[in-house]
Backbone as JSON, one array per atom type, in Angstrom:
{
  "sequence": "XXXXXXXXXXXXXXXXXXXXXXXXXXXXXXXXXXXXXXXXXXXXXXXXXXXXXXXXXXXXXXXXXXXXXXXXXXXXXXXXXXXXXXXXXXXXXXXXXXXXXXXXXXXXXXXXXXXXXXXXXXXXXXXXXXXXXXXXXXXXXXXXXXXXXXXXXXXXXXXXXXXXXXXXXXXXXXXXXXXXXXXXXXXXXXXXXXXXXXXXXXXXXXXXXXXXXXXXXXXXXXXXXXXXXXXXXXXXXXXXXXXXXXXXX",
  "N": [[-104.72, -2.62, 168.14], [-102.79, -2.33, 171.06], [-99.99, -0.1, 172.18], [-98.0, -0.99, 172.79], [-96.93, -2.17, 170.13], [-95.09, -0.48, 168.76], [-92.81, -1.34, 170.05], [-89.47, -0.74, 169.28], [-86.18, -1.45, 168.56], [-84.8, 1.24, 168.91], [-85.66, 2.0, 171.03], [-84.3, 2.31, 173.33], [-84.83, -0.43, 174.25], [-85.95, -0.65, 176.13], [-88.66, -1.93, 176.24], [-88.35, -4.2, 175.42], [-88.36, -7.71, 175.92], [-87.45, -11.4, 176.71], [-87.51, -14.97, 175.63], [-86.87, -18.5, 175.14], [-85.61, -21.12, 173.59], [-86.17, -24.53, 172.72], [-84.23, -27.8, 172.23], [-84.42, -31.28, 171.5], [-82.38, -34.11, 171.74], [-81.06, -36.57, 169.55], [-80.75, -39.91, 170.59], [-77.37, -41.89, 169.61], [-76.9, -45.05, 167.78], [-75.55, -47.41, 168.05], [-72.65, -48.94, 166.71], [-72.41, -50.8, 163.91], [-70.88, -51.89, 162.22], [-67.28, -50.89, 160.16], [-67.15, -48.28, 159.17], [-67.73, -46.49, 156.05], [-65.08, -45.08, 154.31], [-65.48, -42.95, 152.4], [-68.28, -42.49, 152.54], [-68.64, -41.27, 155.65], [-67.73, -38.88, 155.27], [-68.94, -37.54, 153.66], [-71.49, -37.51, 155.01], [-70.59, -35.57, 157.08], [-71.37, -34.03, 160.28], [-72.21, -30.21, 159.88], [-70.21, -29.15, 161.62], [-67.8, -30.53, 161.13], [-66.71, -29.1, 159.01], [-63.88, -27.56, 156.88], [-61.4, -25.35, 158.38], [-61.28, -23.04, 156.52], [-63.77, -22.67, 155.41], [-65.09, -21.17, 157.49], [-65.49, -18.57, 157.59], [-67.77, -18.19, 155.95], [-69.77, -20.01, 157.01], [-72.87, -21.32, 156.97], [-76.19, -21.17, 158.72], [-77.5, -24.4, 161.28], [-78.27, -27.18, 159.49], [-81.06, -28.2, 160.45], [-82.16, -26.11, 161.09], [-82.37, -23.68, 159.29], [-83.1, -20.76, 157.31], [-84.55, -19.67, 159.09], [-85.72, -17.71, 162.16], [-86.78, -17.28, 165.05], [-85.03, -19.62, 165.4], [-82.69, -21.75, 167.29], [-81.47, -19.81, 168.63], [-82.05, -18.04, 171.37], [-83.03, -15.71, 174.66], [-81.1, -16.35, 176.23], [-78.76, -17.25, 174.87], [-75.39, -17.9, 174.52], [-72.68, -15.59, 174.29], [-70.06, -17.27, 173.78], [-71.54, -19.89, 172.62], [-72.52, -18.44, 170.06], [-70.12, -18.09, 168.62], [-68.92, -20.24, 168.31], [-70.75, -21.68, 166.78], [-71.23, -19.47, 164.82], [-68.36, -19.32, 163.86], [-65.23, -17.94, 165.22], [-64.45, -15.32, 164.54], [-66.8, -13.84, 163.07], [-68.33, -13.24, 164.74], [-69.22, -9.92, 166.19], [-68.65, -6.94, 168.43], [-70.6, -4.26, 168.45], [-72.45, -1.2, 168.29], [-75.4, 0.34, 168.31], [-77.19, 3.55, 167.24], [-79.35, 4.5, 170.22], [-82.81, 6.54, 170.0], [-84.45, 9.28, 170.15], [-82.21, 10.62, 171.46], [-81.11, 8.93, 173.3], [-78.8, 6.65, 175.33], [-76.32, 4.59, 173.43], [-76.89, 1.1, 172.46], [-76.08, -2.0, 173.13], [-74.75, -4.48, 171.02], [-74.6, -7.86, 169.41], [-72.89, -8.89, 166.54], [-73.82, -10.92, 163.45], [-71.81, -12.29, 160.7], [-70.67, -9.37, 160.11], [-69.22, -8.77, 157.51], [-71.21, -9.66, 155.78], [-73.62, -9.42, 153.95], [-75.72, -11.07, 153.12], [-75.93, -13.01, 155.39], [-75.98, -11.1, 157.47], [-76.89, -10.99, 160.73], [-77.9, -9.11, 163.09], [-77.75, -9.55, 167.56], [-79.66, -7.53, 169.59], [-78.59, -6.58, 172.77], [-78.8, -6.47, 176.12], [-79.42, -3.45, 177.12], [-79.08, -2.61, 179.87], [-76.71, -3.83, 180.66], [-74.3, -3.03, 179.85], [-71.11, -4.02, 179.87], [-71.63, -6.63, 180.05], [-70.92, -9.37, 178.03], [-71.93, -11.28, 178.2], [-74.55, -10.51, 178.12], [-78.37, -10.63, 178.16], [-80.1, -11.45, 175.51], [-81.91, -8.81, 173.56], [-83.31, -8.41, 171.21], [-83.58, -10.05, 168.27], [-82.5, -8.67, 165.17], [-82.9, -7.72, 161.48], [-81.8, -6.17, 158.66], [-80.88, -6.16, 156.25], [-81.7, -5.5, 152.84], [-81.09, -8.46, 151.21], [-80.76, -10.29, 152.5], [-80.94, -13.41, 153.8], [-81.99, -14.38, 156.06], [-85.16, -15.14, 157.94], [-88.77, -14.55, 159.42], [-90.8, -17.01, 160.8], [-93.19, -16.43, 159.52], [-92.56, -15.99, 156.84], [-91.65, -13.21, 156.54], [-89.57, -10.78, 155.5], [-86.79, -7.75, 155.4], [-87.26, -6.07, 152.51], [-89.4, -6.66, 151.12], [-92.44, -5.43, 149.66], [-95.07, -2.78, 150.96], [-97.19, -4.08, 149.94], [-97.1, -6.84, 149.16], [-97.02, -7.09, 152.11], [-99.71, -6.45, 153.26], [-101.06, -8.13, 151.65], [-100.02, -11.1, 152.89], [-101.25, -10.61, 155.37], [-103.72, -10.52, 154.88], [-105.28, -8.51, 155.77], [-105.8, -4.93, 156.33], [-103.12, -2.74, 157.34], [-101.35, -0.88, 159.91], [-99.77, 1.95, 160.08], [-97.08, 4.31, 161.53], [-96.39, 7.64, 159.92], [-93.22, 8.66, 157.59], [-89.93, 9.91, 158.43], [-89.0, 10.43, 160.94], [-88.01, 9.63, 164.21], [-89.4, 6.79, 164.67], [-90.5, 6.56, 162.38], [-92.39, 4.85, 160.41], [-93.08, 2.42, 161.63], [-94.97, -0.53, 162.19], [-98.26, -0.16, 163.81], [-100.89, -1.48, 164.05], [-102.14, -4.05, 162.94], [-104.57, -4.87, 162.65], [-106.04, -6.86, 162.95], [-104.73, -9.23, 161.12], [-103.64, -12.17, 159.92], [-100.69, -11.44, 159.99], [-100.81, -10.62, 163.16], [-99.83, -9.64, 166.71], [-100.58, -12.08, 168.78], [-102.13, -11.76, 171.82], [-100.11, -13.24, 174.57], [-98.73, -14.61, 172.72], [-95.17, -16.42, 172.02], [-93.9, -14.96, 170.97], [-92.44, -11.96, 169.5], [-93.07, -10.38, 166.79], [-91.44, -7.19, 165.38], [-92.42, -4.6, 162.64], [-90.59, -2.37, 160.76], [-91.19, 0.11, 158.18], [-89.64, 1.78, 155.37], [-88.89, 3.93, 152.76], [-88.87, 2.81, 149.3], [-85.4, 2.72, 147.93], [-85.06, 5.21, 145.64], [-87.46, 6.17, 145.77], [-89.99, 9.26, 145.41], [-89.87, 11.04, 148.14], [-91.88, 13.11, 148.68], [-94.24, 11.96, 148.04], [-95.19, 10.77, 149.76], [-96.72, 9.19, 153.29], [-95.67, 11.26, 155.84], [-94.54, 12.13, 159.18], [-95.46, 12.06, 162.82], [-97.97, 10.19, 162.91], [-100.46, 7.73, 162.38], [-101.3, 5.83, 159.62], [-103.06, 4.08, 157.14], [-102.86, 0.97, 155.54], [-104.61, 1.03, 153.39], [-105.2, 3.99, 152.67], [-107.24, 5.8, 150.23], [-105.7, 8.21, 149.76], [-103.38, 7.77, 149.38], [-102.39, 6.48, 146.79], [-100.11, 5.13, 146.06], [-98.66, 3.78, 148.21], [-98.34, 1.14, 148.36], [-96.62, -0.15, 146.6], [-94.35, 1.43, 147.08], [-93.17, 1.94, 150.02], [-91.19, -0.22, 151.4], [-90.5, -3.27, 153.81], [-88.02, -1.9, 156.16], [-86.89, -3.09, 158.63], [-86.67, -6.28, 160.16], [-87.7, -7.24, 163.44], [-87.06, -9.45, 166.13], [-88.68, -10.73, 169.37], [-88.39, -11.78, 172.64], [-91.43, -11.68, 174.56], [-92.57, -12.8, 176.68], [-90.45, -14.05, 178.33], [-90.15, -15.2, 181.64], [-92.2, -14.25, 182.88]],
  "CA": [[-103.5, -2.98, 168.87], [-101.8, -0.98, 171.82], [-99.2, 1.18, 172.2], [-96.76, -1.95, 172.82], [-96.33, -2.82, 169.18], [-93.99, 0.06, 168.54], [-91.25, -1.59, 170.73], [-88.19, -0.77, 168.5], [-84.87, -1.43, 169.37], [-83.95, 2.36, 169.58], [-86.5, 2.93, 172.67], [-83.89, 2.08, 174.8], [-85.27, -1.43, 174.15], [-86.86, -1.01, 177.52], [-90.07, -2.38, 176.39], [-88.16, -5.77, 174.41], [-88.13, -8.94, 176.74], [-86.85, -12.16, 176.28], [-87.49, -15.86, 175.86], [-85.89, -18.92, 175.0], [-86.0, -22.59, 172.58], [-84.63, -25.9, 173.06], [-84.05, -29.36, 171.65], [-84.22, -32.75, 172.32], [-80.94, -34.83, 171.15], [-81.43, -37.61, 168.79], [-79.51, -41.29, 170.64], [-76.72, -42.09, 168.85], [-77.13, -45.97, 167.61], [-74.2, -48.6, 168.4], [-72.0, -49.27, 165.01], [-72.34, -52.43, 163.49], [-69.61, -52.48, 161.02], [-66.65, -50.29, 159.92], [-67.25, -47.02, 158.76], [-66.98, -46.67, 154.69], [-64.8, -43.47, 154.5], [-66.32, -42.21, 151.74], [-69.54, -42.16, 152.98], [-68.26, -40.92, 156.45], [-67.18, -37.79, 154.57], [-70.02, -37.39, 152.9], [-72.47, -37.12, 155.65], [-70.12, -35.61, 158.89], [-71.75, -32.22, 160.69], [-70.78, -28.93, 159.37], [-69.08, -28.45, 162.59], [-66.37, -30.65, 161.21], [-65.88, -28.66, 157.86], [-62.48, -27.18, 157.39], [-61.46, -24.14, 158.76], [-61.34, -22.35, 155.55], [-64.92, -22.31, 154.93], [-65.8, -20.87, 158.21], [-66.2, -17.27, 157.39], [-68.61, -18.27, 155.07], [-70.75, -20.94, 157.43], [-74.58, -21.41, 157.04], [-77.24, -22.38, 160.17], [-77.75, -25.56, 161.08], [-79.49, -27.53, 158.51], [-82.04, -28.33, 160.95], [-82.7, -24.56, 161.56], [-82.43, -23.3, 158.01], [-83.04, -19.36, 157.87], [-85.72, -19.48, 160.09], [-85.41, -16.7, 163.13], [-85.23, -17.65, 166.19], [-84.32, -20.77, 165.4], [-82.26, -22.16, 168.4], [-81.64, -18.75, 169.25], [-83.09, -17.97, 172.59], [-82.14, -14.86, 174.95], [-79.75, -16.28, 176.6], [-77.79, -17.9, 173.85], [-74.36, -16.76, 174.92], [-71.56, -15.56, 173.12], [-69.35, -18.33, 172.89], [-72.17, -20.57, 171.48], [-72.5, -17.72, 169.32], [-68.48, -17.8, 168.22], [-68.93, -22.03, 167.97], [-71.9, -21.89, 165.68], [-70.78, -19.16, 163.46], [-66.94, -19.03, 164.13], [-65.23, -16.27, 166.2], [-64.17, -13.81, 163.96], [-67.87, -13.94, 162.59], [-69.21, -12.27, 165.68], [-67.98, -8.63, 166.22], [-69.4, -6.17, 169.09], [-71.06, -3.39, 167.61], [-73.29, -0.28, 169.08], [-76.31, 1.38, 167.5], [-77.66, 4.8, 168.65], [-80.38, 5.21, 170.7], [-83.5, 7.05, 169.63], [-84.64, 10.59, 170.99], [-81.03, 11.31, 172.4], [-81.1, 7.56, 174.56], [-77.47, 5.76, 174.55], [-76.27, 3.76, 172.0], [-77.18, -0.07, 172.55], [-74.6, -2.85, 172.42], [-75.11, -5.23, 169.63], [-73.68, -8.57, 168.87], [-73.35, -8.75, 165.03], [-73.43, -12.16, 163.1], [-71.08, -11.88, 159.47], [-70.67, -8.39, 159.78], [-69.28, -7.94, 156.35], [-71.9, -10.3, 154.73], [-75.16, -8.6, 153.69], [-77.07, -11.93, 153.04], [-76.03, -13.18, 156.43], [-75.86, -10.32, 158.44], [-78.07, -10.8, 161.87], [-77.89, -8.11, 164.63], [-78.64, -9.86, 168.45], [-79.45, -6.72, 170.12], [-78.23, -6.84, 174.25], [-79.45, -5.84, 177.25], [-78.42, -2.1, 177.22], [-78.57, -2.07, 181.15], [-75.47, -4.44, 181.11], [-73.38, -2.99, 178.88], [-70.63, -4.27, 180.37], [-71.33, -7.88, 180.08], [-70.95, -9.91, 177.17], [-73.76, -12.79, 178.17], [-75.62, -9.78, 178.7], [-79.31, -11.47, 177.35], [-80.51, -10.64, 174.38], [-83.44, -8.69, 173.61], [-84.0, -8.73, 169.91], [-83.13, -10.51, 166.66], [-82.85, -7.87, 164.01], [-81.73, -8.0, 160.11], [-81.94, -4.81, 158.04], [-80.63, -6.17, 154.8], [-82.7, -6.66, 151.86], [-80.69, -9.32, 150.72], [-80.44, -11.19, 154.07], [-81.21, -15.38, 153.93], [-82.87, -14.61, 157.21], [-86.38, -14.51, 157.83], [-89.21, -15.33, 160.76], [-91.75, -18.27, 160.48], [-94.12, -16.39, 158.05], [-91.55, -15.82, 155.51], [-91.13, -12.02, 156.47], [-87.53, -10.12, 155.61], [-86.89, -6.96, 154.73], [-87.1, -5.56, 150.91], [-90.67, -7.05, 150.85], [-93.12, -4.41, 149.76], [-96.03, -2.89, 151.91], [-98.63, -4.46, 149.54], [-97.0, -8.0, 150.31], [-97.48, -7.49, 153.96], [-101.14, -6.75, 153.2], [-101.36, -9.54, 151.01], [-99.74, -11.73, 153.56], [-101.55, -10.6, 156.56], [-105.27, -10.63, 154.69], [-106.17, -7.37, 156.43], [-104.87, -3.31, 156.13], [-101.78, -2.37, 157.9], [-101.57, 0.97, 160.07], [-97.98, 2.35, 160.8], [-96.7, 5.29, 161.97], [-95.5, 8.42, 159.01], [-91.59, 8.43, 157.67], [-88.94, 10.97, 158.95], [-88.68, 10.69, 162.53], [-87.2, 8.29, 164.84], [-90.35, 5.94, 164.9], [-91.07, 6.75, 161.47], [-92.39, 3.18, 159.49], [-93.33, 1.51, 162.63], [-96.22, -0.96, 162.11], [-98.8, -0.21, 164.52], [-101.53, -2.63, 163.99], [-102.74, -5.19, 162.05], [-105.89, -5.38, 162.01], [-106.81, -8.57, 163.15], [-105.02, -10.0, 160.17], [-102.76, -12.93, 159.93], [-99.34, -11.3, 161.48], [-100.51, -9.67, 164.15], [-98.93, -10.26, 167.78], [-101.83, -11.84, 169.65], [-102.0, -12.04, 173.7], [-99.91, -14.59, 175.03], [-97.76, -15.34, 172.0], [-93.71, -16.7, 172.78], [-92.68, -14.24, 170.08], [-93.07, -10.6, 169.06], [-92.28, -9.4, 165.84], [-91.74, -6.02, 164.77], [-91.79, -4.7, 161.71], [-90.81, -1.17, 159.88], [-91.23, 0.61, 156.71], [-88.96, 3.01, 154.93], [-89.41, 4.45, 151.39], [-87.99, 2.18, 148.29], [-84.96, 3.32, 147.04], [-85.13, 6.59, 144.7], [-88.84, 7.0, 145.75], [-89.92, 10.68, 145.9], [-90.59, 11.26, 149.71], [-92.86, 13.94, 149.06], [-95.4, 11.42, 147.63], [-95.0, 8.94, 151.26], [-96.8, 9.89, 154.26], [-94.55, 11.48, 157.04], [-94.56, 12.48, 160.55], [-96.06, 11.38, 164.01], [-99.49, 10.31, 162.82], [-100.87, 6.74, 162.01], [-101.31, 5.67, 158.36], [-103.66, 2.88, 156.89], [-101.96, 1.05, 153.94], [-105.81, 1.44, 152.32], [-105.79, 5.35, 152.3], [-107.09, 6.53, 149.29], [-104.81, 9.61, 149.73], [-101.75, 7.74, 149.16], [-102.64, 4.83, 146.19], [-98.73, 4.34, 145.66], [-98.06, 3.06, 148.94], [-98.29, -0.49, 148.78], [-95.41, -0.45, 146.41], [-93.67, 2.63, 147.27], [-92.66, 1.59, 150.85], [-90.92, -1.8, 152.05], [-89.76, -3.62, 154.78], [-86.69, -1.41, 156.13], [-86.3, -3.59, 159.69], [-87.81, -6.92, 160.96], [-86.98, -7.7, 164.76], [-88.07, -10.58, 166.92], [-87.84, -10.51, 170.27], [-89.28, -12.77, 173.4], [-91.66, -10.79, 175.54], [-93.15, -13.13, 177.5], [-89.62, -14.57, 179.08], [-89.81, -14.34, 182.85], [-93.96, -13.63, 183.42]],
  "C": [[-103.08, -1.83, 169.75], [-100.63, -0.56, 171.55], [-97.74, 0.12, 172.02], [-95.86, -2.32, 171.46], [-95.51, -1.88, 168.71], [-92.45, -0.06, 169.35], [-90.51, -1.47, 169.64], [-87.61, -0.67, 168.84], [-84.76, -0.13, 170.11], [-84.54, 2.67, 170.75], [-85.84, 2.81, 173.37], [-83.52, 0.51, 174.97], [-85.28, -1.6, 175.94], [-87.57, -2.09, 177.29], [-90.27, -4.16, 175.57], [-87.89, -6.43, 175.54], [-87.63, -10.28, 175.84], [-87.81, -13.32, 176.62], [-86.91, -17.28, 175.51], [-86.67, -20.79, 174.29], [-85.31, -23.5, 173.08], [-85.35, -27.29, 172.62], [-83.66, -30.21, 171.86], [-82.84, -33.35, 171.14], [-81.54, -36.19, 170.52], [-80.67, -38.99, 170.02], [-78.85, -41.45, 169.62], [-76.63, -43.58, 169.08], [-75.43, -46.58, 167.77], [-73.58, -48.75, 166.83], [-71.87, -50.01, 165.1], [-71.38, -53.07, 162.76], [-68.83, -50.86, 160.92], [-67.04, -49.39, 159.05], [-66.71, -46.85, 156.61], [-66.45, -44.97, 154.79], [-65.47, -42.69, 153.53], [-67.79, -41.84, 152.38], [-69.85, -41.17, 154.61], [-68.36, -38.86, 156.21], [-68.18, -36.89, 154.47], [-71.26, -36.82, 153.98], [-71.81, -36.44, 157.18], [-70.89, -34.13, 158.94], [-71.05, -31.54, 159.66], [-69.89, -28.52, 160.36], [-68.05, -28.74, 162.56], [-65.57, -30.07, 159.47], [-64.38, -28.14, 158.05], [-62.32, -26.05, 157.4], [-61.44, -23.19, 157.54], [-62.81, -21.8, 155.2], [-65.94, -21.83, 156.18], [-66.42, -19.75, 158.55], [-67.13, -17.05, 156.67], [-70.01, -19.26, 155.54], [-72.03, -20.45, 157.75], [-75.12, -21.75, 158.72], [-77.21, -23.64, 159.78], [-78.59, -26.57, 159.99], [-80.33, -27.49, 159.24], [-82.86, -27.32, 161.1], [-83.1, -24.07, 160.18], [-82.01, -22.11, 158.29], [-83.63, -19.01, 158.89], [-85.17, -19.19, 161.31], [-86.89, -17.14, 164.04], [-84.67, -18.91, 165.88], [-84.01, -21.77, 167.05], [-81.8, -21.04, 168.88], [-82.37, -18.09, 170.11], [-82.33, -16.47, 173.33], [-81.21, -15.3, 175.78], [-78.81, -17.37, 176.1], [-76.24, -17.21, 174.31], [-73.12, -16.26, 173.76], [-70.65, -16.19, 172.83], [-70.23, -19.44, 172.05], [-72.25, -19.92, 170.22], [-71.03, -18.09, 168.18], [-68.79, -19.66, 167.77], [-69.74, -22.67, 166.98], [-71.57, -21.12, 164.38], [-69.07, -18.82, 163.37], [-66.56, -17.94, 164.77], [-64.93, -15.06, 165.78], [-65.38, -13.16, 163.15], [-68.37, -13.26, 163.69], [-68.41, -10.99, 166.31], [-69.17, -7.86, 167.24], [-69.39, -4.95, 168.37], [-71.88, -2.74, 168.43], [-73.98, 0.3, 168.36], [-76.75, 2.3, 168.39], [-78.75, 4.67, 168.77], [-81.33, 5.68, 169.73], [-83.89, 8.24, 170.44], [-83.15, 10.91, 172.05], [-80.61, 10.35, 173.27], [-79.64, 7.44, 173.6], [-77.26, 5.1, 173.42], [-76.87, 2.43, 172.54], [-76.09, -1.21, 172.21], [-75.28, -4.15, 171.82], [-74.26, -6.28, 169.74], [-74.15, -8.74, 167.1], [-73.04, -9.81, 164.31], [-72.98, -11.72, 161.7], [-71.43, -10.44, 159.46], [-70.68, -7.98, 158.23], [-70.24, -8.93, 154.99], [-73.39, -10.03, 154.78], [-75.91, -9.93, 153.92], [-76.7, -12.77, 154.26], [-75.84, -12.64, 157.44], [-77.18, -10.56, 159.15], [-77.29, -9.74, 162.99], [-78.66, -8.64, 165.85], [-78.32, -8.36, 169.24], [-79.79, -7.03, 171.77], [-79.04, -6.13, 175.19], [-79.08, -4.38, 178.02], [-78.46, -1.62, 179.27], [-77.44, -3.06, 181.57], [-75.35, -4.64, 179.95], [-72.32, -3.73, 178.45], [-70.15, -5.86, 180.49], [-71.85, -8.78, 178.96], [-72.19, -10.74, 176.97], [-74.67, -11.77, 178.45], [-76.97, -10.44, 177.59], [-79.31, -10.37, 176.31], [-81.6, -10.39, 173.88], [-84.09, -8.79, 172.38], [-83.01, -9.62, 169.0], [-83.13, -9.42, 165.52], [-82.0, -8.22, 162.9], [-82.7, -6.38, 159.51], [-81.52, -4.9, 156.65], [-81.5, -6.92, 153.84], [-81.89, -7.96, 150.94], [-80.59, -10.18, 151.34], [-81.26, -12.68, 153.32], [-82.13, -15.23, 154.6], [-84.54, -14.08, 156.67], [-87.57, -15.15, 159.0], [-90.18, -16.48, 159.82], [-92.95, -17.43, 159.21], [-93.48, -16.01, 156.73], [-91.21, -14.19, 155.72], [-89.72, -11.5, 156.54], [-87.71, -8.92, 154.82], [-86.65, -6.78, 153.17], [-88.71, -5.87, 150.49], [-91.62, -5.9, 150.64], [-94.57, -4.38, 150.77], [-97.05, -3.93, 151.51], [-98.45, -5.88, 149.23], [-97.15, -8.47, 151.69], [-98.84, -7.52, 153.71], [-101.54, -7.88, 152.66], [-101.37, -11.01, 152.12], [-100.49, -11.83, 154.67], [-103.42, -10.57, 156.08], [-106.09, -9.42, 155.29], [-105.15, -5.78, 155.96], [-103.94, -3.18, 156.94], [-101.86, -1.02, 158.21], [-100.15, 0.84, 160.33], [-98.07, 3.95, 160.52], [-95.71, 6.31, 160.25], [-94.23, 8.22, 158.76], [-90.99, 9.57, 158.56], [-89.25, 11.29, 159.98], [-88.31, 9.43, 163.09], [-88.18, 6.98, 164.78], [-90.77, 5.48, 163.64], [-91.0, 5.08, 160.97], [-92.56, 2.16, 160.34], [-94.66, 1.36, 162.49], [-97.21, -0.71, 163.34], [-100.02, -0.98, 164.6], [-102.48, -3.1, 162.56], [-103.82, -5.37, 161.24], [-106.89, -6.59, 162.71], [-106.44, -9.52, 162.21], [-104.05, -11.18, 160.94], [-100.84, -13.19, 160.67], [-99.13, -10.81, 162.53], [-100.11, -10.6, 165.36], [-99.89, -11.17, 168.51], [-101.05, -11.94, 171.32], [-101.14, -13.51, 173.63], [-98.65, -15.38, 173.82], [-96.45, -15.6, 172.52], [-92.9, -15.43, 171.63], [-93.3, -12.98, 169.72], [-92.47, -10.37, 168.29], [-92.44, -7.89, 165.27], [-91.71, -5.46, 163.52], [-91.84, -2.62, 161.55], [-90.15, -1.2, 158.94], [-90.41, 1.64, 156.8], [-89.04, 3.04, 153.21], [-88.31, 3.61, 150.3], [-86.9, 3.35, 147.7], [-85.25, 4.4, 145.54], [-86.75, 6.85, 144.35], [-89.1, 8.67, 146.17], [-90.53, 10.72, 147.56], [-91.81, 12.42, 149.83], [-94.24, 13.2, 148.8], [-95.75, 10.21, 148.65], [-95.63, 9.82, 152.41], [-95.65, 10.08, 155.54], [-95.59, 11.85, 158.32], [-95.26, 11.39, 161.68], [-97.24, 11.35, 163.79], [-99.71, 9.09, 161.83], [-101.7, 6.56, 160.98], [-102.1, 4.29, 158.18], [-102.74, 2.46, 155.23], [-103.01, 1.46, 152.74], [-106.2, 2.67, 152.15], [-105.79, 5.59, 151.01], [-106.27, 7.86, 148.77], [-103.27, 9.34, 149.17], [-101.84, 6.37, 148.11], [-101.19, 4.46, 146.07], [-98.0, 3.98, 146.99], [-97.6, 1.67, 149.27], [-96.87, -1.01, 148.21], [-94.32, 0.43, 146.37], [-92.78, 2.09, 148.79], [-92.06, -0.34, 150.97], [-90.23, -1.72, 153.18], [-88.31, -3.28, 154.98], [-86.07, -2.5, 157.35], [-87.04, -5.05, 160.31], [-86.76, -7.21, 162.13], [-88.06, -8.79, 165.42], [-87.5, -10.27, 168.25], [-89.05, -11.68, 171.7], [-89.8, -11.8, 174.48], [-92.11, -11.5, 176.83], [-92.11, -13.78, 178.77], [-89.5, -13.93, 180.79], [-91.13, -14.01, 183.6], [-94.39, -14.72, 183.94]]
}
């Protein structure tokens, strides 16, 4: 794999592009008879729950957890506010990497770990709310979310190998890049040419692992080195991001 698959947000997210989903509408059938209220009740959208339970609202059934979903880059921010309510989406800024700005963030249930999503914006329009959006990210291992192959962070390395049928290279810990997958392999999740979606993924060291026993620095790691046998369950998934590269080519 090239050099591309270390797009991570903090680069700037120069190198993240966008693209975008959409769905056909069912017809709605003529009514033949009067409505039984009970049953009415029983089956209406969640869009007509009651406002009480809206700091707490799920995706669409139709969607499930599954990232992107109907999430495209230019989903805007009041669909945003209408889907998960408005006090549910909060602007937020992460920093940069190597000394770059911060990045402006929209953040879905901020204060709820298992539905916290981060859409990260188009940091050259700061300025503007519909600014598109270049990634999907979640960072909590407890998160709901997850993309089409079931990936979310907390997953260990030696589930990604499992998952992907081939070795896994990524980049050392402790530095800005550190735990960034760099390729595949040829297995099962890699990006190929031409796909509508790019996912990224990085590693960071399990809770109260010793770091001296994890490879570090700027220098590309196989998960099959004999040098390091406790990697597979020593590291997990610290970040997955999706993002659309091909939007626009």
């Amino acid at each position: 794999m090239n050099s591309s698959s270390v797009r991570i947000f903090a680069l700037g997210l120069s190198s993240l592009v966008a693209a975008l989903s959409a769905c056909t509408p069912t017809p709605t059938p003529a009514p033949s008879a009067a409505p039984n209220p009970g049953t009415a009740a029983s089956t209406a959208p969640a869009a007509t729950a009651a406002p009480a339970t809206a700091a707490h609202a799920a995706p669409a059934a139709t969607e499930t957890w599954e990232l992107p979903g109907s999430l495209g880059p230019l989903t805007t921010r009041a669909e945003l506010e209408a889907r998960f309510g408005k006090t549910n989406v909060r602007d937020d800024r992460l920093p940069g990497a190597e000394g770059e700005g911060a990045v402006p963030v929209l953040t879905v249930f901020p204060d709820d770990a298992k539905q916290r999503l981060q859409l990260v914006l188009d940091p050259e329009q700061p300025n503007n709310q519909d600014a598109p959006i270049q990634e999907l990210r979640i960072t909590d291992p407890d998160s709901r979310w997850h993309d089409v192959n079931g990936l979310h962070p907390g997953m260990t390395l030696a589930e990604l190998v499992k998952r992907n049928g081939a070795p896994i290279s990524f980049y050392g810990l402790d530095w800005d890049y550190g735990g960034s997958v760099q390729d595949w392999h040829g297995g099962k999740l890699a990006n190929a040419v031409g796909d509508k979606l790019f996912h990224r993924v990085t590693l960071a060291a399990r809770t109260r692992t010793t770091a001296t026993a994890l490879p570090t620095g700027d220098t590309v790691f196989r998960s099959d080195d004999p040098r390091w046998p406790a990697i597979g369950n020593a590291l997990v998934v610290s970040e997955l991001g999706i993002s659309w590269p091909h939007e626009g080519e």
